[in-house]
MARBA-3410 file (N, C-alpha, C, O; in Angstrom, 1 decimal):
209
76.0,91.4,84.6,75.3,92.6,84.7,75.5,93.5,83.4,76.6,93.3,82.9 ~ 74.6,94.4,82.7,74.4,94.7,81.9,74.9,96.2,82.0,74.1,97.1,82.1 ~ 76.1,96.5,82.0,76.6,97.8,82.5,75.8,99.5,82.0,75.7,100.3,82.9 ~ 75.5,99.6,80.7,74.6,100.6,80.0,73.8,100.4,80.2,73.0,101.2,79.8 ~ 73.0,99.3,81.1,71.6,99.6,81.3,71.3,99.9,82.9,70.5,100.8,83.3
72.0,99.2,83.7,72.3,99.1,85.0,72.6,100.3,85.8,71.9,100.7,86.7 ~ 73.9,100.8,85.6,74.6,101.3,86.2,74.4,103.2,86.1,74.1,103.7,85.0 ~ 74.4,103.8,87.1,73.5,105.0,87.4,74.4,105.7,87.9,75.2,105.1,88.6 ~ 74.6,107.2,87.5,75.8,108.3,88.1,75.7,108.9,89.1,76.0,110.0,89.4 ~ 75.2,107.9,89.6,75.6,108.1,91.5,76.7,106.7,91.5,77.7,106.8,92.3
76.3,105.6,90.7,77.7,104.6,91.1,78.6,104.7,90.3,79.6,104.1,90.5 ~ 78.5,105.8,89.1,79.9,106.0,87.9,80.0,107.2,89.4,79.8,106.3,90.3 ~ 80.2,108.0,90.0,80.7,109.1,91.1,81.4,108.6,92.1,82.4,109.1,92.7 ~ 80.5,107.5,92.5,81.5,106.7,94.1,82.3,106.0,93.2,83.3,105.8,93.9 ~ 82.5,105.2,91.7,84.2,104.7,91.4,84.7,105.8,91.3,85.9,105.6,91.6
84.6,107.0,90.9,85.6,108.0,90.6,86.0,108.8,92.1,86.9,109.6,92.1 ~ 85.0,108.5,93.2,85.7,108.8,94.3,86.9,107.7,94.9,87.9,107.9,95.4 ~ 86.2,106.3,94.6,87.4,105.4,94.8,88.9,105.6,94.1,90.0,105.4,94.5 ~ 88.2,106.1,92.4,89.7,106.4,92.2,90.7,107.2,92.6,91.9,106.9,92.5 ~ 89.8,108.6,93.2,90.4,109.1,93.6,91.2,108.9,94.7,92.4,108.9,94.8
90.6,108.7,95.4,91.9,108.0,96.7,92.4,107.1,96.3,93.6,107.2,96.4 ~ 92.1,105.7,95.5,93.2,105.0,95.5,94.4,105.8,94.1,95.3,105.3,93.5 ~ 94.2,106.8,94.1,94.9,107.7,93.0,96.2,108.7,93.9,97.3,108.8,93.3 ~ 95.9,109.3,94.9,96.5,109.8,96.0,97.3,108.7,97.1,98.3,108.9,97.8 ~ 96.6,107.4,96.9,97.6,106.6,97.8,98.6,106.7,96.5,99.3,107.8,96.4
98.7,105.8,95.8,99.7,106.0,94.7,100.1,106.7,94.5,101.3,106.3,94.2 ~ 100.1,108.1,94.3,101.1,109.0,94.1,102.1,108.8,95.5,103.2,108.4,95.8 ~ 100.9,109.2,96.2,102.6,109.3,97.6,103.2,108.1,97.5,104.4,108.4,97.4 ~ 102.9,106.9,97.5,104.1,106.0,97.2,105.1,106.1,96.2,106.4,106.0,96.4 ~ 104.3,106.5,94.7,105.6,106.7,94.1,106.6,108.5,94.0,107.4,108.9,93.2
106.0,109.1,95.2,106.9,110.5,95.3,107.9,109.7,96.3,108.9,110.4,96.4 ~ 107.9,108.9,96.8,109.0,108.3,97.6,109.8,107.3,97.2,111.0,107.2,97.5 ~ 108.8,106.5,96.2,110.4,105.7,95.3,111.1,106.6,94.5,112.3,106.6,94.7 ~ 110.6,107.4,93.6,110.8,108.6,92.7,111.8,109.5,93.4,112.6,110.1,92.6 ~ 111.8,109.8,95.1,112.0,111.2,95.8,112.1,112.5,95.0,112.9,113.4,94.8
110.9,112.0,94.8,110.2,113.6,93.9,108.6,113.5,94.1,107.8,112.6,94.1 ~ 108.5,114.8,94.2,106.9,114.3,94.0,106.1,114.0,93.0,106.6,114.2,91.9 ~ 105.1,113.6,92.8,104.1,113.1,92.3,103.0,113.3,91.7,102.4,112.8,92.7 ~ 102.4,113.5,91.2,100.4,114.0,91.4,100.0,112.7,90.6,100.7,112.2,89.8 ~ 99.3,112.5,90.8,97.8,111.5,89.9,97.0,111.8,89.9,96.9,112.5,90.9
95.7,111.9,89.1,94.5,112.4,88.5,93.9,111.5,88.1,94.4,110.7,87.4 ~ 92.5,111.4,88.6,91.7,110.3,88.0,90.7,111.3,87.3,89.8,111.9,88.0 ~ 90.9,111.4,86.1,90.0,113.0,85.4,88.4,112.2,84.9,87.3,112.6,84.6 ~ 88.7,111.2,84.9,87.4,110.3,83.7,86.7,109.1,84.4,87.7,108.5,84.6 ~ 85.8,108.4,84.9,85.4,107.4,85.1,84.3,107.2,84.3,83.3,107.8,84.6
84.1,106.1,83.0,82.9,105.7,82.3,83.1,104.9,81.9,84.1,104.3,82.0 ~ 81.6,104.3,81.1,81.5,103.1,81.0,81.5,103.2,79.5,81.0,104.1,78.8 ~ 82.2,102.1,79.1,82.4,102.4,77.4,82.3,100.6,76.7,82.2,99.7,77.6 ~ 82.4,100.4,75.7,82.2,99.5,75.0,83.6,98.8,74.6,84.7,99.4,74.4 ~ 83.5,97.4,74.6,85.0,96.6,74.4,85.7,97.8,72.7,86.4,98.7,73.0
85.5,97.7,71.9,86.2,98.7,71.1,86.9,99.9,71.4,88.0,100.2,71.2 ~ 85.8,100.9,72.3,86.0,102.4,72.4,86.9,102.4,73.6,87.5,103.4,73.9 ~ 87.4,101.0,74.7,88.5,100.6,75.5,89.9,100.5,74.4,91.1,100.6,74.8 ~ 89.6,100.3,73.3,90.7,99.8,72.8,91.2,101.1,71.9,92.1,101.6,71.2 ~ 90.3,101.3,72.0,90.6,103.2,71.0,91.5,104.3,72.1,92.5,104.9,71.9
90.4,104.1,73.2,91.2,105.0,74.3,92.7,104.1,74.4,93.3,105.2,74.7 ~ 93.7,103.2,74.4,94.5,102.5,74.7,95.3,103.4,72.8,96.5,103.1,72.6 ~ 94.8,103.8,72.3,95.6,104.3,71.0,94.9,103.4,69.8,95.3,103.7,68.7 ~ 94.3,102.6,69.8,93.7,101.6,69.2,94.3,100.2,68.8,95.5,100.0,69.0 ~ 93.7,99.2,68.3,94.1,97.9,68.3,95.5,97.5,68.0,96.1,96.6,68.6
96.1,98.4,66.8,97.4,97.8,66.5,98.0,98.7,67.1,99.2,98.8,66.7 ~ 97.6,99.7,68.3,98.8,100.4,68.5,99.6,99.8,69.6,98.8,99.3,70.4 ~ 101.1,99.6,70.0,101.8,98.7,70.8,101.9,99.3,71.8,102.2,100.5,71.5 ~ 101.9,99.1,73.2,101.6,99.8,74.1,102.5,99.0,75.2,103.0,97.9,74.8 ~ 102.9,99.2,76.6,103.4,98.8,77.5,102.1,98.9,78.7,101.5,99.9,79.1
101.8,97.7,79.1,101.0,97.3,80.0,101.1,96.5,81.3,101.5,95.3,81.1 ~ 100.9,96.6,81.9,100.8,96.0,83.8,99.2,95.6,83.6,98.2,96.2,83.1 ~ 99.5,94.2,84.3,98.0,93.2,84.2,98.5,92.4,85.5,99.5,91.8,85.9 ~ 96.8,92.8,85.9,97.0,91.8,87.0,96.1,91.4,87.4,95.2,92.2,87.1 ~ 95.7,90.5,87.9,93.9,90.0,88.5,94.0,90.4,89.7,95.1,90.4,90.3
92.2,90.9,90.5,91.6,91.4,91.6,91.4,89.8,92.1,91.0,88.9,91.2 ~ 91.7,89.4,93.4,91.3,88.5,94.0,90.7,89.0,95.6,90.7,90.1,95.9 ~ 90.3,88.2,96.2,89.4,88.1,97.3,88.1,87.5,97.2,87.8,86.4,96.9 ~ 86.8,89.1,98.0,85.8,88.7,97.9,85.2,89.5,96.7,84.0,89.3,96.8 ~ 85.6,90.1,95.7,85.4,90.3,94.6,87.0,89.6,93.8,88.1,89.2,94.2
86.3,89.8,92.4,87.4,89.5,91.8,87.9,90.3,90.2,87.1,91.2,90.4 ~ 88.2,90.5,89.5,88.1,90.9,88.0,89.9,91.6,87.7,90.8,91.6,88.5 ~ 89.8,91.8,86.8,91.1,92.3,86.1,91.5,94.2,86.2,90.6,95.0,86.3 ~ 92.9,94.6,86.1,92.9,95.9,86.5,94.5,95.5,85.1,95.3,94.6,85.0 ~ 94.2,96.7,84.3,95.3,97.6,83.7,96.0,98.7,84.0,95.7,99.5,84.9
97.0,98.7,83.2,97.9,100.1,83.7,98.8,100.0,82.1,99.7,99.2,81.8 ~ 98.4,100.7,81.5,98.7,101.1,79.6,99.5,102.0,79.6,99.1,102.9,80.3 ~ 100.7,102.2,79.0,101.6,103.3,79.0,101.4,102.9,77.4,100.6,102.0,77.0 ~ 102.3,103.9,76.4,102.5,104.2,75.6,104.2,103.6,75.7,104.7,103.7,76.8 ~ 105.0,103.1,74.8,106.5,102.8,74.8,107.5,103.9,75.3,108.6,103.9,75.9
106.8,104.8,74.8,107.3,106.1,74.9,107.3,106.8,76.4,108.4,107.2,76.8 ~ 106.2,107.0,77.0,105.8,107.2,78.4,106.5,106.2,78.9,107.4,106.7,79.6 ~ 106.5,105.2,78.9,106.9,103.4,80.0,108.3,104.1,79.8,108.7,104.8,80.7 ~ 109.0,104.1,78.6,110.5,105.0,78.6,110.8,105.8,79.4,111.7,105.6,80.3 ~ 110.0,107.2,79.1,110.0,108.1,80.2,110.3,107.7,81.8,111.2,108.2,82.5
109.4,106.7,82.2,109.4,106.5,83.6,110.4,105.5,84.3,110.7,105.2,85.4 ~ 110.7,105.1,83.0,111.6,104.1,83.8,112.5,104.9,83.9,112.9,105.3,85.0 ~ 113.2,105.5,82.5,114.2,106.4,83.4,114.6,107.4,84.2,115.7,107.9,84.4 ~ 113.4,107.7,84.8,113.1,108.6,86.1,113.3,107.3,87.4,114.1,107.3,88.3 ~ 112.8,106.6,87.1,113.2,104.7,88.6,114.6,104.5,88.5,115.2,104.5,89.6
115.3,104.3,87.3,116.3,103.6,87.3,117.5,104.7,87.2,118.6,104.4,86.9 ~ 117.2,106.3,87.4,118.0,107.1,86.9,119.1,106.9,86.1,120.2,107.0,86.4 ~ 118.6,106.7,84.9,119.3,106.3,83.7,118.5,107.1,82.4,117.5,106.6,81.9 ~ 119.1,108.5,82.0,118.2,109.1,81.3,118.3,108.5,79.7,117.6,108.9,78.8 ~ 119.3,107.6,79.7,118.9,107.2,78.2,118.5,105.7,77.8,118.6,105.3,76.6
117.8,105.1,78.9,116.7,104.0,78.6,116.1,104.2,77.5,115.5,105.3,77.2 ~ 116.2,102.8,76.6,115.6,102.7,75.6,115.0,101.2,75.5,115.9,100.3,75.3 ~ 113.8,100.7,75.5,113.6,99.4,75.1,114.1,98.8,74.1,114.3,97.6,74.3 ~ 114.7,99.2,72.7,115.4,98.9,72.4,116.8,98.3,72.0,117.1,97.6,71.1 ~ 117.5,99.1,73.5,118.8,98.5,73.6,118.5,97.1,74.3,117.7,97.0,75.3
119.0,96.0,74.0,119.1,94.7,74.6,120.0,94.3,75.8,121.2,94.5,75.9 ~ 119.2,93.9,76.6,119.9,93.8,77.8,119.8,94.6,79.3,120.2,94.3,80.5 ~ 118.7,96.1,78.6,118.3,97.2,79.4,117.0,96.8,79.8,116.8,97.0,81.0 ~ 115.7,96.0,78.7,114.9,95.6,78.8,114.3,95.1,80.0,113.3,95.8,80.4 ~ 114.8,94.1,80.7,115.0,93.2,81.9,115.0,94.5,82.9,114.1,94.6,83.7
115.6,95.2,82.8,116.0,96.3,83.9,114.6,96.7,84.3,114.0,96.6,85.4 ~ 114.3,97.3,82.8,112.8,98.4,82.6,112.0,97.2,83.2,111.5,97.1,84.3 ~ 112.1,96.6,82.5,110.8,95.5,82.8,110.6,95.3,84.5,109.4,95.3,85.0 ~ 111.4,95.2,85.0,111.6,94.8,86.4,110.9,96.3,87.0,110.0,96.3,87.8 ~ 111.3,97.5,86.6,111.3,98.9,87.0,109.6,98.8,87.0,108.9,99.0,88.0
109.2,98.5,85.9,107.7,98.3,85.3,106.7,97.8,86.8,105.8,98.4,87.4 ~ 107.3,96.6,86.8,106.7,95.6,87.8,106.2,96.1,89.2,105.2,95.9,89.8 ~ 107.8,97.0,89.2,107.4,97.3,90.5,106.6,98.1,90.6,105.8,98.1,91.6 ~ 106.5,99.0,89.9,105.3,100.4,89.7,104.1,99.9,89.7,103.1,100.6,89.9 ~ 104.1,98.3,89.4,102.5,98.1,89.1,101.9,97.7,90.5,100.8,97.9,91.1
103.0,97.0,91.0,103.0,96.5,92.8,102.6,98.0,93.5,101.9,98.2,94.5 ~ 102.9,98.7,93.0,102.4,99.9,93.9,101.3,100.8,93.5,100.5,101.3,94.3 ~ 101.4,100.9,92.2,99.8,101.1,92.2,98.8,100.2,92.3,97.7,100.6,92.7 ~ 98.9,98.9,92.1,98.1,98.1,92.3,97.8,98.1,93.9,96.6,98.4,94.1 ~ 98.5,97.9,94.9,98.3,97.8,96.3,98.2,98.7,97.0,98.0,98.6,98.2
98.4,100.2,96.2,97.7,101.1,96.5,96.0,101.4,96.6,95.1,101.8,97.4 ~ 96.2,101.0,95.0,94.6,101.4,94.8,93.4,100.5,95.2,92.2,100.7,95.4 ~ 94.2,99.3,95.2,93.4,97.8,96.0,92.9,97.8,97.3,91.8,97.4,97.8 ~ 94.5,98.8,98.0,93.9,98.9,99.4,92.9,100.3,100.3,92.4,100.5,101.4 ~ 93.0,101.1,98.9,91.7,102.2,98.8,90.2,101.6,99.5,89.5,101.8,100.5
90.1,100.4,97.8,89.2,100.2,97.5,88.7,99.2,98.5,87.5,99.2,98.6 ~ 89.4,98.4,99.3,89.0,97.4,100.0,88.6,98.3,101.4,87.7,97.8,102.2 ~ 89.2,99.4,101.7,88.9,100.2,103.0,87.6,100.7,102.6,86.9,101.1,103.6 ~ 87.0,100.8,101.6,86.4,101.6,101.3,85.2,101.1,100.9,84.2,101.8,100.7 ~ 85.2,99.5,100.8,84.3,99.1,100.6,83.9,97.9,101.7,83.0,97.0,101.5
84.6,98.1,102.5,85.2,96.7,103.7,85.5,95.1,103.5,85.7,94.1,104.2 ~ 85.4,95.4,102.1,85.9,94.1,101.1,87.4,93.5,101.2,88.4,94.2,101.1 ~ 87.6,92.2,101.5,88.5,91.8,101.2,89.5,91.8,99.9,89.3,90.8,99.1 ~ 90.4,92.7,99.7,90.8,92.4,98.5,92.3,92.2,98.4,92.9,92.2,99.5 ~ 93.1,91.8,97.0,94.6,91.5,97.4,94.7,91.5,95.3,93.9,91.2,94.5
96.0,91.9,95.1,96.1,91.6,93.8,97.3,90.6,93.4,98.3,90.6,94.1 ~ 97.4,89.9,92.4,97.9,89.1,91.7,99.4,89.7,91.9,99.6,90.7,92.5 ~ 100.7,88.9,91.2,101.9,89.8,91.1,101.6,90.5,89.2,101.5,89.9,88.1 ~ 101.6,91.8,89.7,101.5,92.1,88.0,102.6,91.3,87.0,103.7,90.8,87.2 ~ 101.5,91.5,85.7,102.2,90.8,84.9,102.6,91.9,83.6,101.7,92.6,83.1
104.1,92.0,83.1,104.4,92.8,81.9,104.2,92.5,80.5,104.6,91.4,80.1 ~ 103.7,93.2,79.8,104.1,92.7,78.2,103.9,94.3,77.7,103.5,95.2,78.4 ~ 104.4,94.2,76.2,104.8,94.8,75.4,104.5,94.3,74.4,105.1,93.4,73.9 ~ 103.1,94.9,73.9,102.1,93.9,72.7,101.2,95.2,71.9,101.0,96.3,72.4 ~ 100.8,94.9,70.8,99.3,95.4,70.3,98.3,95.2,71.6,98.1,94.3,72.3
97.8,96.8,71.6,96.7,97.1,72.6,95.6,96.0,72.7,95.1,95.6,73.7 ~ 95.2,95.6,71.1,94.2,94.6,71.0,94.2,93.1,71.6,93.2,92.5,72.0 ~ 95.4,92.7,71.6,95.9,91.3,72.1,96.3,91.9,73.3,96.2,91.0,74.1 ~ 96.7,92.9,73.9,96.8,92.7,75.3,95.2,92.8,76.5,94.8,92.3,77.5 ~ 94.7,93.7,75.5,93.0,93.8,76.4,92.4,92.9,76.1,92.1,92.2,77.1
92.0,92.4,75.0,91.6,91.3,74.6,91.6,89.9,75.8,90.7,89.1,75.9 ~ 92.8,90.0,76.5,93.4,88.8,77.2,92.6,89.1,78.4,92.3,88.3,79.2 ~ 92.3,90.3,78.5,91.0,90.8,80.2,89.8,90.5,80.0,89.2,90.0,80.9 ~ 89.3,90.6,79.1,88.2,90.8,78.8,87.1,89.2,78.5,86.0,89.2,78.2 ~ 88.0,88.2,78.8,87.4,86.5,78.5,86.2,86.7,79.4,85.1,87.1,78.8
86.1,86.6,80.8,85.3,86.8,81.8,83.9,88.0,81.3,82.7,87.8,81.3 ~ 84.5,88.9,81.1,83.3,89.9,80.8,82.4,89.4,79.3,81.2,89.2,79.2 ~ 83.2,89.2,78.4,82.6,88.9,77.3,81.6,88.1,77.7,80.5,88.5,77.5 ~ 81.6,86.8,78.3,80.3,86.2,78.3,79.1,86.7,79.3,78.2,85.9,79.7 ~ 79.1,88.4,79.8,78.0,88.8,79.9,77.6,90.0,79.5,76.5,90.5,79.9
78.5,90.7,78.6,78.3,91.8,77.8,79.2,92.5,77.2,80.1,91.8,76.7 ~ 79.2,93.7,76.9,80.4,93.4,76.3,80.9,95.7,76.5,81.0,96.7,75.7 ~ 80.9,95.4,78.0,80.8,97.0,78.2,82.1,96.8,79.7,82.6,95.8,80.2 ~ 82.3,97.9,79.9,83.8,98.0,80.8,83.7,99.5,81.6,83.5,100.5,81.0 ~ 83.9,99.4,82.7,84.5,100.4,83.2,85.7,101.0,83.2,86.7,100.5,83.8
85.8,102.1,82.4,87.3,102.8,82.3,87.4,104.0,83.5,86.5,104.6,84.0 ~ 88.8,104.0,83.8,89.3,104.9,84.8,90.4,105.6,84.3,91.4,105.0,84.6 ~ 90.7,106.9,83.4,91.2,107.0,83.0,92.4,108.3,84.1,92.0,109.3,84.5 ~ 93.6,107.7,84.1,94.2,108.4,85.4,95.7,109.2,84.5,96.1,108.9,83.3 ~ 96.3,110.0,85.1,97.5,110.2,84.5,98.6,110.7,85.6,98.2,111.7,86.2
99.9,110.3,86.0,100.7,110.3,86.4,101.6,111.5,86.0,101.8,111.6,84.8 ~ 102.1,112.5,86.8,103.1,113.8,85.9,103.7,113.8,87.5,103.3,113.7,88.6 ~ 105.4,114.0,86.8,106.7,114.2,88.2,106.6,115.6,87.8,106.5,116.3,86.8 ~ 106.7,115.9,89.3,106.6,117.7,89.5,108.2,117.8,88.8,109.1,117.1,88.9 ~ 107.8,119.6,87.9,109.4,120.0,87.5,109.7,119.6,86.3,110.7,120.0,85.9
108.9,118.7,85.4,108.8,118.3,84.4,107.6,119.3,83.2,106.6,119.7,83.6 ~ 107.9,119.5,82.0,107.4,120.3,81.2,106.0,119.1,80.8,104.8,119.5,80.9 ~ 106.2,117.8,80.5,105.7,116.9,80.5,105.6,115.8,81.6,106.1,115.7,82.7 ~ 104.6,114.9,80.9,104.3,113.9,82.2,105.1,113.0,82.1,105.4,112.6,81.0 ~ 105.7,112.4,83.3,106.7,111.3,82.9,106.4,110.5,82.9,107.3,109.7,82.7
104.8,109.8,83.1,104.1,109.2,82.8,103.0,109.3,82.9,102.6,109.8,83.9 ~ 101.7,109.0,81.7,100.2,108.8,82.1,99.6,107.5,81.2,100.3,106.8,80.5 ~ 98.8,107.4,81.4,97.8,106.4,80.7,96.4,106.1,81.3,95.8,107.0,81.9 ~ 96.2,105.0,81.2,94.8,104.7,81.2,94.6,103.4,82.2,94.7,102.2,81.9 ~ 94.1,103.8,83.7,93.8,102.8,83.7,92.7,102.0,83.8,91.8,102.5,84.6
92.4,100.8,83.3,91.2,99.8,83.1,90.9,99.0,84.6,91.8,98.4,85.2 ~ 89.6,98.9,85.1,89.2,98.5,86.1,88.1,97.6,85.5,87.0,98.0,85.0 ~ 88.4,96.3,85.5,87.5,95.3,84.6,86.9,94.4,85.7,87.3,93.2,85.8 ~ 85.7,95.0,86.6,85.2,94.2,88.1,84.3,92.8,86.5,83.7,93.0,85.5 ~ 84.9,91.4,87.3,83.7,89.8,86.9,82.7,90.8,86.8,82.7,92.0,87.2
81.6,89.8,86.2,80.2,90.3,85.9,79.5,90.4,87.4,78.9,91.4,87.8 ~ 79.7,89.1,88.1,79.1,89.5,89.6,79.4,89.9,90.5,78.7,90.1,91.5 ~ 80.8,90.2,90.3,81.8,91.5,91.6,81.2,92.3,91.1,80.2,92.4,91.8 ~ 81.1,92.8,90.3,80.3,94.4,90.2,79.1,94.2,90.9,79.0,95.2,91.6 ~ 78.3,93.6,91.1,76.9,93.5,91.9,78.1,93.7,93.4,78.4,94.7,94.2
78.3,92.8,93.4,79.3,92.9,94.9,79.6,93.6,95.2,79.3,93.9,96.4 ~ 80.4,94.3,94.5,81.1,95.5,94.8,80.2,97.1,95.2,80.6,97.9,96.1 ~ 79.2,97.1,94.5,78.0,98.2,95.0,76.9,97.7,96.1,76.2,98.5,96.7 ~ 76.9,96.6,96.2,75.8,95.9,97.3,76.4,96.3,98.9,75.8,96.6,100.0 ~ 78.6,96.0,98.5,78.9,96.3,99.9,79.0,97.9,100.1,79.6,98.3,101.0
78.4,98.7,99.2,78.5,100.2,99.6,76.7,100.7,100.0,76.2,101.9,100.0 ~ 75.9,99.5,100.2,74.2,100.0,100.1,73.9,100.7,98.7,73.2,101.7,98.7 ~ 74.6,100.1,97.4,73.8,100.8,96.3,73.5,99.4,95.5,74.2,98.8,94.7 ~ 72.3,99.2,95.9,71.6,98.0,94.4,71.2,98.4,93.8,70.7,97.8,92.8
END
């Protein structure tokens, strides 16, 4: 599917209402691992071009912390969750209450990493299980996967499936902030990369062709 030519802002509005709830499941889950509260915002839903995905991510060489996981069921495609080193820092040590997490130190990594994982299990099966209520779709996600890479070689690795039918993406760009904080203790960007024919799927089961 040819996303800039196709796709109409009545269906960029119903993903950004999907985001939105699957953005509110997720916070309340993580005001409860956290026991703090939470907000999420899904401020942006557009359709942008494989580059201008990697620009919003800080751009190609910038090294970033990311959660990757594949959509399975009756659709299928890839979902991100991009922190900055710096943010992923932040948040871990708000999980692991350990205010001086540093990727850095060796041996802490494993800790974060694990802290990571779990965050992605919960946004992920938060926002999966939005989207599958909401669209009566069967869905379920992968166990996320961590790395700690250039933005370009980590998106890059989503994007095999789409490239061979265009070369455009749906971004969701969301941001995470712990109430009581001057800053966010986490935000980023997350990427919703529906196969070329789940996207048909995916608006066929809401009556929009």
């Amino acid at each position: 599917m040819s996303y800039d030519e196709e796709i109409t802002a009545y269906q960029l509005d119903i993903l950004k209402e999907i985001g939105n709830i699957g953005a509110g499941n997720a916070a309340t889950a993580l005001s409860s691992l956290l026991s703090t509260k939470v907000d999420m915002a899904v401020p942006h839903v557009k359709v942008v071009s494989f580059d201008e995905m990697m620009d919003i991510a800080g751009g190609p060489e910038n090294v970033v912390v990311s959660v990757f996981l594949r959509i399975e069921g009756e659709m299928t495609g890839s979902m991100f969750f991009i922190l900055s080193t710096q943010q992923a820092e932040s948040f871990i040590r708000t999980l692991t209450k350990n205010p001086s997490f540093c990727f850095d130190e060796i041996g802490e990594s494993e800790i974060g990493l694990s802290a990571l994982q779990e965050m992605g299990n919960i946004l992920s099966g938060s926002y999966l299980s939005s989207l599958s209520d909401f669209t009566n779709l069967n869905l379920y996600p992968t166990v996320p996967a961590i790395a700690i890479d250039m933005a370009g070689a980590i998106i890059s690795f989503g994007l095999v499936e789409l490239s061979q039918a265009g070369d455009k993406v749906i971004v969701i760009d969301t941001e995470l902030t712990d109430e009581g904080k001057h800053q966010a203790g986490a935000n980023g960007q997350f990427f919703l990369l529906p196969d070329p024919e789940s996207f048909k799927i995916l608006f066929r089961s809401l009556g929009v062709d």
